[in-house]
Phi, psi and omega in degrees: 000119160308181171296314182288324157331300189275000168276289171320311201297328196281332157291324178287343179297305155339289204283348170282331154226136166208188187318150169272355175255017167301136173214177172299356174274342178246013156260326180300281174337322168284299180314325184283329205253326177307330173296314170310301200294318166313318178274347203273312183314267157015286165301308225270336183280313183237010144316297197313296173325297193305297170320345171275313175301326187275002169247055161290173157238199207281305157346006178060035184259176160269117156276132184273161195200053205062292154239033182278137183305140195274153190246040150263354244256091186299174166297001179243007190236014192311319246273349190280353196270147197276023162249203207233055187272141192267318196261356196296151190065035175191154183270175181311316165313311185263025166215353164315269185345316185243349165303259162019304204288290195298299182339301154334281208289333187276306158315339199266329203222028196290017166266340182274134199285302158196204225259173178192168192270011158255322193302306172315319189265000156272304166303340167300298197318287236287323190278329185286023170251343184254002194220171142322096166301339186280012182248341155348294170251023156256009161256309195335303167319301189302325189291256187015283174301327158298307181311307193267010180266121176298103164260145178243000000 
């Protein structure tokens, strides 16, 4: 199986669960929001890299600098890192699924305005009946980062 094979699959897995109040109207929106959203990743991913890199020192060590994302940080500890990077530690695939979710959940729910600690504990209920509940808080950010994204 090629890359592009497991890429497609992980997409059709994906589009097999979402929400129960997912409808065609939260795929169009999606579809209109992922190119945007997709590049913002993209940049922000190697804005970070150019920036790790340049505060190697000559010794190939890392200098930590103020709030720079520690460069260990796996995909099961992202959600602990204290800033507000969406992507660390992870490619386009593994963080779609909850961009995709907040994208969703914000057509779905558009008197909420923005994010909040009631809006977080509805989308946390709404994603463990359609996902894995214990991946909440390595998604969450992305659910967010999906939420709070302005779409027309």
């Amino acid at each position: 199986m090629t890359q592009l094979d497991s890429s497609k699959d992980r997409d059709r897995k994906s589009a097999e669960r979402q929400p129960v109040w997912w409808t065609v109207e939260h795929t169009v929106v999606w579809e209109t929001a992922e190119p945007v959203l997709r590049e913002q990743f993209e940049s922000r991913r190697a804005d970070a890299e150019r920036a790790q890199m340049k505060a190697q020192g000559a010794d190939n060590s890392v200098f930590q600098h103020g709030s720079v994302t520690p460069r260990n940080v796996d995909v099961d500890h992202a959600h602990l890192v204290p800033d507000d990077d969406w992507e660390v530690g992870q490619d386009w695939h593994e963080v779609k699924p909850g961009v995709r979710f907040g994208v969703g959940a914000r057509s779905q729910f558009p008197d909420n305005t923005g994010w909040s600690e009631d809006v977080e504990a509805r989308l946390r209920e709404d994603w463990g009946k359609s996902y894995e509940p214990s991946t909440w808080e390595r998604v969450k950010r992305a659910v967010r980062r999906g939420f709070e994204f302005k779409h027309h």
